[in-house]
N, C-alpha and C positions, 0 to 999 in steps of 0.2 A: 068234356075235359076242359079245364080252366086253362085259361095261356094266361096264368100268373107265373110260371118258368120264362117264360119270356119277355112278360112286361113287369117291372116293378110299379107301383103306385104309390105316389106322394103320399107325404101322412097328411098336411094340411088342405090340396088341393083337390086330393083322389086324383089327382094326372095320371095317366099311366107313363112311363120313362124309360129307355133304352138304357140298360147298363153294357158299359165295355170292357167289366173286368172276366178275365177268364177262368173259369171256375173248375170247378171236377167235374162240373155235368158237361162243360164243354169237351176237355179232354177225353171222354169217355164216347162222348157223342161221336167224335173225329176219331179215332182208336179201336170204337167194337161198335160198327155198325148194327151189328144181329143182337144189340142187348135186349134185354125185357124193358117194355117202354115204361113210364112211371105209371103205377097204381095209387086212384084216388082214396086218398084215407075216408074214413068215416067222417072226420071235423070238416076235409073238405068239401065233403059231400054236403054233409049240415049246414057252414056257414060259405060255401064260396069262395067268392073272391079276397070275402074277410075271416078269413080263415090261418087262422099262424103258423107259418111255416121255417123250416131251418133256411136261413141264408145263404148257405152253402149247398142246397138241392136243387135251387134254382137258378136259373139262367139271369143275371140281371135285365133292367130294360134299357132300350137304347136314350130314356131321359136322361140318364144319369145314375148317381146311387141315391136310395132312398137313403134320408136321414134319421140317425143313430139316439139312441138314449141313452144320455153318457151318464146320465143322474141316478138311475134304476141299478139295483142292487147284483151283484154280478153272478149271474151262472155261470156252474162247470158244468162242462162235457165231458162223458165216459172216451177212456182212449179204446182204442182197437184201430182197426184197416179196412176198410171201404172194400166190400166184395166188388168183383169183378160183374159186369152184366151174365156175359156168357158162363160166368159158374154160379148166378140164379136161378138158371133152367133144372139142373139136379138139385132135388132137398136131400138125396142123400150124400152128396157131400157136404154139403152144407150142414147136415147133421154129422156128421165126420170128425168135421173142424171144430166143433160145439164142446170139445173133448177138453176138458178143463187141462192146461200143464201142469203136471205135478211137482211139488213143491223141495222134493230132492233135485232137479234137474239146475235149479237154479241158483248160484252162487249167494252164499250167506254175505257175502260184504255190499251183494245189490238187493237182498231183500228189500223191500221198505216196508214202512211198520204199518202202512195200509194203504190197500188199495181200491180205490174207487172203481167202480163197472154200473154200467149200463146207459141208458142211450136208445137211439134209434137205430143205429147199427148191430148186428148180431157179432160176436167176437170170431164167428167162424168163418164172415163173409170174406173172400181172397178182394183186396180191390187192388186194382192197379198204381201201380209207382213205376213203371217205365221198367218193370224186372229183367233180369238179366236172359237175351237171347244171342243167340249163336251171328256171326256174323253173314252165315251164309242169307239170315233172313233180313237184315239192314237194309232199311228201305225199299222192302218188298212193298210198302203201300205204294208205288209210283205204278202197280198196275191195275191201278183206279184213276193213275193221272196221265198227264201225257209224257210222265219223264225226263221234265227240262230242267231239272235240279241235278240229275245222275249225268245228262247230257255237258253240262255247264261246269261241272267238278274234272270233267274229263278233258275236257279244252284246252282247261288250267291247269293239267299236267297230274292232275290225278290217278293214280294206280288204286284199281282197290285189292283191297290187304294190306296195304299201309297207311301209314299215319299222315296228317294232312303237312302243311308247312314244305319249307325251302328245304331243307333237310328231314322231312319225313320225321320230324319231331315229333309229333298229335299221339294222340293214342289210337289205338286200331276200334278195340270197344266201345260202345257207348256205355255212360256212366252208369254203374248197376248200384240197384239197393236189395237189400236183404230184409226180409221179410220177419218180424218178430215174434218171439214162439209164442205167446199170452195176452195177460189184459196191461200188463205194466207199462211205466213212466218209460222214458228213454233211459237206457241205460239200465236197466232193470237188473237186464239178463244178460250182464257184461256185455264186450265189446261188439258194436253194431258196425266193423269195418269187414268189408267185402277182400275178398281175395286179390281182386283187381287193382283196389285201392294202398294193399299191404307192399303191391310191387312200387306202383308206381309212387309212391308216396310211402316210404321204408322208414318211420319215424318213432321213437322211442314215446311211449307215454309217461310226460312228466311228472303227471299225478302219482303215477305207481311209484319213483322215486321220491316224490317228495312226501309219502306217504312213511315210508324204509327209513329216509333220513331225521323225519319228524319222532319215530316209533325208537330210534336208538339216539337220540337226545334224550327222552325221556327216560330211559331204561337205564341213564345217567343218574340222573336222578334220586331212584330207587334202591332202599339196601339192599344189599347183599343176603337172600335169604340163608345161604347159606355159614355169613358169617367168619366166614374165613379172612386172615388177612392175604394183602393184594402182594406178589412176589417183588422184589426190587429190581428196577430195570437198572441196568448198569451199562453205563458209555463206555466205547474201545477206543482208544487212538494210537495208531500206528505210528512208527519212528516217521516216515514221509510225511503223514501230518504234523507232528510234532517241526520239523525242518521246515516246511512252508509256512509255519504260524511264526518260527522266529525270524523267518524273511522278511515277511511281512511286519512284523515288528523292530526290525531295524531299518525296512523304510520312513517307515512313521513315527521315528525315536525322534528325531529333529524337530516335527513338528509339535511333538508331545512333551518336550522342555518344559513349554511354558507352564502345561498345566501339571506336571509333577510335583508341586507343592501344593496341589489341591485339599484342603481337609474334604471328604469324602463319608458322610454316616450311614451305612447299610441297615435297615430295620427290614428286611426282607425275610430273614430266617427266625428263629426262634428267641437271640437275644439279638439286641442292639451292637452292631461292630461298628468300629473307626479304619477307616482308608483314611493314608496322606498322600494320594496320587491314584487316576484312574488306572494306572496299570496294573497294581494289586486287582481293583476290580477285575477287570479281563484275565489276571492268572487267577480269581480263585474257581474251585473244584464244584460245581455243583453237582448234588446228588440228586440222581432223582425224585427217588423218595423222602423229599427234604420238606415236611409241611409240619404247620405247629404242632404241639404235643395237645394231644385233649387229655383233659382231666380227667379222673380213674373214674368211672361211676361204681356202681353196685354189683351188675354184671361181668364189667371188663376186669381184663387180667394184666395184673403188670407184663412190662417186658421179661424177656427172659435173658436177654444180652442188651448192656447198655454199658459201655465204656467209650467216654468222651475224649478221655486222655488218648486211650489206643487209636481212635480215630485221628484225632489230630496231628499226632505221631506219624501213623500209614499217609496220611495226606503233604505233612511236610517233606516225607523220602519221594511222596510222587512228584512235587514241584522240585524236590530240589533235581531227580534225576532228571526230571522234563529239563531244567535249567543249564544239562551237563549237557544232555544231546544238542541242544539247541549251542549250545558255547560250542564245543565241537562238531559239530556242522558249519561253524563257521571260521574256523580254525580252519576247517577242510579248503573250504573256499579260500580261505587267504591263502593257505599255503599254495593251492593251484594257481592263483592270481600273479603272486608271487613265480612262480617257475614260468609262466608265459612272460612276462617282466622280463626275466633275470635272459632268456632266452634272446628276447630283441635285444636289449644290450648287449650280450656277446655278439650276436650279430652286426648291430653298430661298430663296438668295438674291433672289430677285423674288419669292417672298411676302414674303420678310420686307419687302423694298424697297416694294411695294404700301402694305403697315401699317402701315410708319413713314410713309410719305404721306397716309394716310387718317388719321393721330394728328395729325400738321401741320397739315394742313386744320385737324382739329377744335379743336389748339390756338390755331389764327389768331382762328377765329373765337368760341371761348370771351375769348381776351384781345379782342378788338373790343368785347365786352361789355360787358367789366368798365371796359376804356377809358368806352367809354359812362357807366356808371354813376358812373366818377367824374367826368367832366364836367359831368355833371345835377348833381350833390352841391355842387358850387361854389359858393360863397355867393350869385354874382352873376347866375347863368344863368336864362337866361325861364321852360325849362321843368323845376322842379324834380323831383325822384325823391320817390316816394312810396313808402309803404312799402306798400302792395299792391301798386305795380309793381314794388317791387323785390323782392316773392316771388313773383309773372311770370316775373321774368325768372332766380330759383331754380329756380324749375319746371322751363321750360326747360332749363336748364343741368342739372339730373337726368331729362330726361326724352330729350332728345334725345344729351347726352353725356355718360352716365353713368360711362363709365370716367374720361375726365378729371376729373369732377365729385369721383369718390373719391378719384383719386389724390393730388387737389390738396390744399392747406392748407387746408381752410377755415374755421379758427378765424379767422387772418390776416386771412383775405376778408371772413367775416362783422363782427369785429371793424372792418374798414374801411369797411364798406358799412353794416351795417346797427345797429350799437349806436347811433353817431348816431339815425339814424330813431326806434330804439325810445324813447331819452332824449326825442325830441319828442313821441311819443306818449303817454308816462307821464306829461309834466311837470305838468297840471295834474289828476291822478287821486288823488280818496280811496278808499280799499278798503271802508271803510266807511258809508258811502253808497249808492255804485257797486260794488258785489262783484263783477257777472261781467265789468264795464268789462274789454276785451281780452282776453278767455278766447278766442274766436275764433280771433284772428289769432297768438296765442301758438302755441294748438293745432297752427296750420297752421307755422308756423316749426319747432316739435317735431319733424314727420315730415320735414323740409327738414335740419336741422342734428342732429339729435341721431345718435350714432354709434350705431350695432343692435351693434355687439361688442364695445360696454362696458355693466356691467350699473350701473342704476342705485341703489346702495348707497352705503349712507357710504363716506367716503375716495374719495369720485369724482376721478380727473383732473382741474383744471381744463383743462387744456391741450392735452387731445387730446380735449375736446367742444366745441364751439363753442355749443351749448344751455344745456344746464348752467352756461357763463360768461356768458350772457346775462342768466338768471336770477339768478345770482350777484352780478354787477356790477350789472345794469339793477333789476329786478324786486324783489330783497329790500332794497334803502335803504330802497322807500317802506314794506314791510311792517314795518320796524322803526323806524320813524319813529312810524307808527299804532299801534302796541303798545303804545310808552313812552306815547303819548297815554291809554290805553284803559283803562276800569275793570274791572275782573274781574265787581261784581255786575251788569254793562249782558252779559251772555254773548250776546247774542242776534245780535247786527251778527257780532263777530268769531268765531261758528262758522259763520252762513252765509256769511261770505267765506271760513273755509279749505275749507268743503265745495263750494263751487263750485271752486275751486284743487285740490283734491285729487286729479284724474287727470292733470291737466296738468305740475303742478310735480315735477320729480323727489322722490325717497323720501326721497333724505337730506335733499334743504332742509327738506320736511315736518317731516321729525324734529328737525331743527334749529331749526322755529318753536314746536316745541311744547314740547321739553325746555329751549331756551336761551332762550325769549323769553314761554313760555304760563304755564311749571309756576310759575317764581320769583313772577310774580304771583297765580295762586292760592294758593300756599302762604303768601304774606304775608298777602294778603286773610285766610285762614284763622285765621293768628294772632292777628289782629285782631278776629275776631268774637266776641260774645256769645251765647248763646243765653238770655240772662235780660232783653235789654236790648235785641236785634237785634229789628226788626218783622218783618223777609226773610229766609224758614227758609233755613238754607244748601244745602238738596238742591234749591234752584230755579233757584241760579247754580253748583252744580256738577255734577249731573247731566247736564245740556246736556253736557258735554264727555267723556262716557260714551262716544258711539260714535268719538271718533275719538281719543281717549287712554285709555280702558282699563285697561289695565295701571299705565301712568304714573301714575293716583289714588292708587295703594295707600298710599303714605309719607302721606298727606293723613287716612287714616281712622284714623290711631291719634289725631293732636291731637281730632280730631272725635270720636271715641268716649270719648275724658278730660273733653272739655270739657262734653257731654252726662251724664256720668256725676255733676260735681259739679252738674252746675244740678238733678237728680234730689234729691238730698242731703235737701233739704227739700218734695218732691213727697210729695201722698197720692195715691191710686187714684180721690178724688172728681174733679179736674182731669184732663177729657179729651186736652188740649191736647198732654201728654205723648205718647199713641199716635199725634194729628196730626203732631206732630214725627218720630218714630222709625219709624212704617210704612212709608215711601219707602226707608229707610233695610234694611230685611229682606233685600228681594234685592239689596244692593249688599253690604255683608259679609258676607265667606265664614260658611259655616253655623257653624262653630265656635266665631266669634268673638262672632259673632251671640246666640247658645246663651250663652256666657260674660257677656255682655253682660247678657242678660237675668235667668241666674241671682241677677248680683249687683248690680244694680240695679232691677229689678220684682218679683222673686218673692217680697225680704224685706217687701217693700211690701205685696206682695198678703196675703201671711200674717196680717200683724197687721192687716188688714181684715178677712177672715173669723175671727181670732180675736176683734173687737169687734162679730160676727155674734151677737144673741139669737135664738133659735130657740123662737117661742111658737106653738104651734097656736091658739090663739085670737086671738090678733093677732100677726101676724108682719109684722116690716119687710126687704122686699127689695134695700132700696139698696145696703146693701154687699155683699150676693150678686150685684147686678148687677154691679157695680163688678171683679168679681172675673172673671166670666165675660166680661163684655168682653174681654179681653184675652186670649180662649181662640185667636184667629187670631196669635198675636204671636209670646205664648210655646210651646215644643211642648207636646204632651200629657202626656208623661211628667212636665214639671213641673207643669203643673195638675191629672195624679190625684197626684203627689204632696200640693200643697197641699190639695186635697178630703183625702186620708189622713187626715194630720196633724190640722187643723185644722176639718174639718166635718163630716166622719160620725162619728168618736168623740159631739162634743155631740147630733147627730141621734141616734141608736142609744139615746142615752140617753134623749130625751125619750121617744123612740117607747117602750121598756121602762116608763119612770112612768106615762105614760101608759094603756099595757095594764094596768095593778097597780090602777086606779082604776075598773074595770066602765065602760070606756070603749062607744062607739057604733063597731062596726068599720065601717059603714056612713061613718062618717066619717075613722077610719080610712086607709079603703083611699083614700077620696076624698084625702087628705093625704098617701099614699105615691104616689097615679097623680101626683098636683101637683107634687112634688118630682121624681121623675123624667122630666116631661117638660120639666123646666128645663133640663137637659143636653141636649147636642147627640150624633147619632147615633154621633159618632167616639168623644165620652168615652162614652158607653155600651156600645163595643163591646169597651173596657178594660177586663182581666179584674179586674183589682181591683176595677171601679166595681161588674161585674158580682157580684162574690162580697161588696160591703156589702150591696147589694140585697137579695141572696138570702139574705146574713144576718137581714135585717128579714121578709123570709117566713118564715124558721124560728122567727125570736121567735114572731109572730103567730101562725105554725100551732100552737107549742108554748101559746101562750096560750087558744087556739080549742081546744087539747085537754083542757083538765084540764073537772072536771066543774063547777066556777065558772061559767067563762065560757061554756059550754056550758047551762046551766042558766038563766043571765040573761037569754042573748041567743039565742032559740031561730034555728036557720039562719043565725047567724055561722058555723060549722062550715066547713058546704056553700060559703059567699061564698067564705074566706079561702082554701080549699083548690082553690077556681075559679079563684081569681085566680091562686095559685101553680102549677097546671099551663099557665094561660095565658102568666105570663111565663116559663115555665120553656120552655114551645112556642117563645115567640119567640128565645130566647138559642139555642136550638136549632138553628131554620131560618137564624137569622140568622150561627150558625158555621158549619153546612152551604157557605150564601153565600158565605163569605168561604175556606173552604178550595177549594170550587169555583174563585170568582177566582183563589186563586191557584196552582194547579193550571195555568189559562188564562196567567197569568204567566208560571208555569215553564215552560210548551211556546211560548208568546213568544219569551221570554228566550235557549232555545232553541234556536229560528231564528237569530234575533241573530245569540247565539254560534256559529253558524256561519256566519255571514257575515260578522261583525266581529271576534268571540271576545274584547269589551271588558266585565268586571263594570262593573253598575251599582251594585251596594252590596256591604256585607262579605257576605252571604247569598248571594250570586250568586259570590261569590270564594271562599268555602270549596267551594260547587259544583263549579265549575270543577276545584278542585284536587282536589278528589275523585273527579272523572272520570281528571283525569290519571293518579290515582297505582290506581285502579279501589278504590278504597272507598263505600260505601251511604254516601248522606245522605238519609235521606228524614226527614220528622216523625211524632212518634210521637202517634196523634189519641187526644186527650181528656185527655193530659195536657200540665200544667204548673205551671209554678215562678213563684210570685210574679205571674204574669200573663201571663208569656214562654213561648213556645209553646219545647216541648222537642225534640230533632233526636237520630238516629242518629248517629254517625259511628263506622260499622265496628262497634264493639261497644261502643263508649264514648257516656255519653247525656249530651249539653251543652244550651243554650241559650244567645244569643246579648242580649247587652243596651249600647246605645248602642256598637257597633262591636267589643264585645270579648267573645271565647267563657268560657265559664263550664262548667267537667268537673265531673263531679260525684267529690267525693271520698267520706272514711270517716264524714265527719262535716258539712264543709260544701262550698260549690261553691269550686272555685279556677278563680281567672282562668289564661289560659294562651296562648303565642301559635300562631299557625297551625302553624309548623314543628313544633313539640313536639307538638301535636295527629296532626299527621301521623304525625308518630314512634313516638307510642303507638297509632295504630289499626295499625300493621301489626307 
């Protein structure tokens, strides 16, 4: 036997070759062990190894596949089905099967017009295709094996009888084929689908359809053997349709305007028509059987009814009646549209109609009222109206009917009703006497009369407040009556009459009692006073009027600080009387003026005091050193270490230097220099001028304490003077420490502040500010300074600041400068 089933051999080589592909003799090999083994032909017998055999009976080799002749002219193979091994054993079944089908059995639309047979297979051989067996036999070959495939399905949660997957999806069967009855093509002998297949895969054959739909297209086509004409379909439309089409048609009437003048030519029917608007299109009738006429030929037969006229006729009664329903359907609708309408309007109307009945009412009985009221009013009547009844009966009238209460005139009313009453009330009232006489009842008329949507400012309406003219008319005669009566220096009556008045009386009358009727006579008063001659300082009768005129003083302090300046003219510093006069006076002029005030009327005063100051260590007189330091709370500081400059430490310095030249007693001394300094008060000493006389006088001393003289005289002067000068030098120390601490605590104040208000308090706080803005350093630079003035950064420029104005340092000396230019050059 050849093992050419097993090995193929190269055409060019003679190799023999391993093929891998699997074949039917494989499948059959592994499937029916007990088949009949292959029988050698005759050819193979003959030629061997070079012997021709089908490709498909043998086994390939494991070289590969042998290669194919693509260029050799192509044979066909007879169809049929590869018998089975084990039904080779019987020939009489296999002559069984030999049994030609017969030719009725088989559908005439799968005949074909010929059929090729034969081959090396016999048509009766059964072969195998995996046929359909029972499940009980599934994978019965595993007992030939060792079972780790049934084992391995089961682990994984496999049942059998059911289908594989997470849900038992799979099919239970393996996939079966059906076996074909003859020698035919596929599809021969109709449909080759298995029963298993129809379930699981329930699928219409398209073919069959498209087969149906292609056969009645054509049948289109085809006349009519019978010749007959075709019946005429005729369209129905019910009144509901007819009603929805003219719905529809009068939604889309708006937008179909434009083209209602459209010329329109229809060549669609038999003759040529004219449309002047597509809506004609849309209503006309079409008929079904509306196609050209054909020409008579030979056979055809005229009509037998043809009237044009009657058709056109029947068509125009059916548009026009379709044209009725449709109008009346919509007729229908308006008129329903219509009654739901007509319905909310009466409904409207009876509220409204209610409202204006409940306003009647209220107007009845508002006017009963007022009737009332002027009845009472009558000169002659029993029970007259009073005027707490007749803000009763106000009340009322805004509590119960407020709408009428507003809408009404009530200037009109009040003026009729109640100005009378108020003129009884007032007529025998002084204001000064009697101050809060009718503040009450005013009050209560205010919330009664006064309008909430007019504000009350000058230029008030009189005529549309009824309050306001109350006051106007009633209220202010008598306050300008008592005015003209009223002394300016008596203040005491006529501010507690305006301050009792002051929340009641509107703003502008206010302002009108005090600008037209208060100021004129203070400012006269004013001009009329003395201050050399007058017993009554003037700040006792015009202060009083500080909290409630303010502002309005100001024109009044210029005559007052003239007049005061000449009565000075001839003042010395011994007459107390002056700072009695002028102290009240500090915090009422602005500081500036203030400041001016004092420069040039006190200061030259004070000068030529302390210039008529002897300075004798052995009897020294204080009176004009008092004299001088009085007056340290008045004027600022700055001019009082000015006048010390000037005018008192120069002659001090000097005694104290004659003095040292004389083998003085420093023991008294020093006692003479603690005395003189603790005449000053804490604020001038922390004045760096006062501080740097001081400390000039300890460097005399020390220098005097050092030559070998005074050291020699006076044994432990030395040690004294130099004790005393580390001690004040200690205190100026701890005591700038102090005050740069403070104000350290200031500027983290200040701050806060400015973040919460962001308002300077002085010019130091205002360059701050803007040196935050613009991000430039201002810090101070510690332990120096200029003349006494603490020196400041700014950016790289080194200023100090003196009575509100910055000072740069130039090449030679300081120049003033203002904030913008300051700015300008730090950056």
């Amino acid at each position: 036997m050849s093992m050419s089933h097993l090995y193929g051999t190269d055409g060019d080589d003679g190799v023999e070759m391993e093929s891998f592909e699997v074949s039917d003799w494989d499948l059959q090999n592994e499937f029916n062990p007990h088949r009949q083994r292959h029988r050698q032909t005759k050819e193979e017998a003959t030629y061997g190894v070079w012997a021709e055999r089908d490709s498909d009976e043998e086994r390939p080799s494991f070289g590969g596949k042998r290669s194919r002749d693509y260029s050799a002219p192509v044979s066909f193979v007879s169809a049929g089905l590869r018998k089975a091994a084990a039904e080779e054993l019987s020939d009489e079944d296999s002559d069984d099967d030999e049994k030609p089908v017969k030719q009725e059995e088989i559908p005439k639309e799968f005949v074909p017009k010929k059929l090729k047979t034969g081959g090396n297979f016999k048509p009766s051989q059964k072969g195998f295709a995996g046929g359909s067996k029972s499940f009980v036999d599934f994978g019965s070959w595993e007992r030939h094996t060792k079972g780790i495939g049934q084992k391995l399905l089961q682990k994984m949660g496999y049942v059998p009888g059911r289908g594989l997957g997470k849900n038992a999806q799979g099919i239970i069967n393996p996939i079966e084929a059906k076996q074909r009855k003859g020698k035919g093509a596929v599809g021969a002998y109709g449909s080759e689908r298995t029963t298993q297949s129809l379930q699981d895969f329930p699928v219409v054959d398209s073919e069959e359809e498209a087969e149906e739909e292609f056969q009645k297209e054509l049948s289109q086509w085809r006349k009519d053997p019978n010749g007959g004409k075709k019946k005429p379909k005729y369209s129905y439309k019910t009144v509901e349709e007819l009603k929805a089409k003219g719905r529809i048609s009068k939604q889309l009437a708006a937008p179909q305007k434009e083209l209602s003048q459209v010329k329109v030519i229809d060549m669609t029917g038999r003759e040529q028509k004219v449309y002047y608007s597509y809506s004609q299109i849309s209503h006309k009738h079409n008929i079904p059987d509306d196609s050209p006429q054909q020409p008579l030929g030979k056979d055809s037969k005229p009509q037998g009814f043809a009237l044009p006229e009657l058709e056109h006729n029947l068509q125009l009664l059916i548009d026009i009646t379709e044209q009725e329903i449709i109008q009346s359907d919509r007729q229908l609708q308006y008129e329903r549209d219509m009654v739901v309408n007509l319905s909310h309007e009466i409904q409207k109307m009876a509220e409204v109609l209610s409202h204006e009945e409940k306003a009647i009412s209220n107007l009845s009985k508002v006017l009963d009222m007022v009737e009332e009221c002027e009845r009472r009013m009558q000169p002659g009547c029993e029970n007259p109206l009073t005027l707490d009844e007749c803000a009763k009966i106000f009340e009322t009238l805004q509590d119960k009917y407020y709408e009428e209460y507003r809408m009404s005139d009530r200037v009109d009313l009040a003026v009729a009703i109640v100005y009378p009453l108020m003129k009884e009330y007032f007529k025998n009232w002084d204001p000064l006497k009697d101050c809060t006489y009718g503040t009450e009842i005013i009050a209560k008329w205010k919330s009664l009369l006064e309008n909430d949507q007019l504000l009350s400012h000058s230029g008030q309406d009189l005529s549309t407040d009824a309050f306001h003219r109350l006051m106007w008319e009633i209220w202010m005669p008598y306050v300008r009556n008592i005015v003209a009566r009223w002394q300016p220096r008596n203040c005491g009556s006529m501010v507690d009459f305006l301050d009792s008045w002051v929340n009641v009386v509107p703003v502008w009358i206010l302002d009108n009692i005090l600008d037209q009727l208060i100021f004129p006579k203070l400012q006269k008063e004013v001009e009329s006073w003395n201050p050399l001659t007058d017993t009554v300082p003037i700040h006792s009768w015009i202060h009083p009027w500080l909290p409630l005129m303010q502002a309005r003083l100001e024109p009044l302090y210029s005559p007052i600080r003239n007049k005061l300046a000449n009565a000075l003219q001839k003042w010395h510093p011994s007459d107390s009387s002056a700072k009695l006069i002028l102290q009240p006076w500090k915090d009422v002029f602005t500081p500036g003026s203030w400041e001016a005030f004092m420069v040039k009327n006190i200061v030259p005063k004070l000068g030529m005091c302390l210039n008529e100051l002897i300075i004798n260590p052995h009897q020294q007189h204080m009176d004009a050193f008092y004299w001088v330091i009085d007056w340290e709370g008045m004027i600022s500081v700055s001019s009082l270490v000015g006048l010390l400059e000037k005018h008192f430490f120069p002659k001090w310095l000097q005694v104290l230097c004659s003095w040292l030249s004389n083998s003085p007693n420093y023991e008294e001394i020093t006692k003479w220099y603690l005395g003189w300094k603790s005449m000053f008060s804490d604020q001038v000493l922390a004045h760096p001028s006062i501080k740097d006389k001081f400390n000039e006088a300890l460097d005399i001393m020390n220098r005097a304490v050092s030559s070998s003289v005074g050291g020699y005289m006076q044994p432990g002067a030395r040690e004294n003077i130099a004790y005393l000068t580390h001690t004040e030098r200690r205190k100026d120390f701890q005591y700038e420490a102090m005050q740069e601490r403070r104000e350290a605590e200031n500027m983290a104040q200040r701050g806060i502040g400015a973040a919460a208000g962001s308002v300077p308090m002085n010019f130091k706080d205002l360059i701050q500010t803007k040196a935050e803005e613009h991000n430039i350093v201002f810090m101070p630079v510690i332990g120096k300074r200029h003349e006494g003035k603490q020196l400041y950064t700014f950016g790289r420029i080194v200023i100090y600041i003196d009575r509100g104005v910055v000072f740069v340092q130039g090449e030679k000396t300081w120049v003033p400068t203002s904030l913008q230019s300051l700015i300008d050059m730090a950056k």
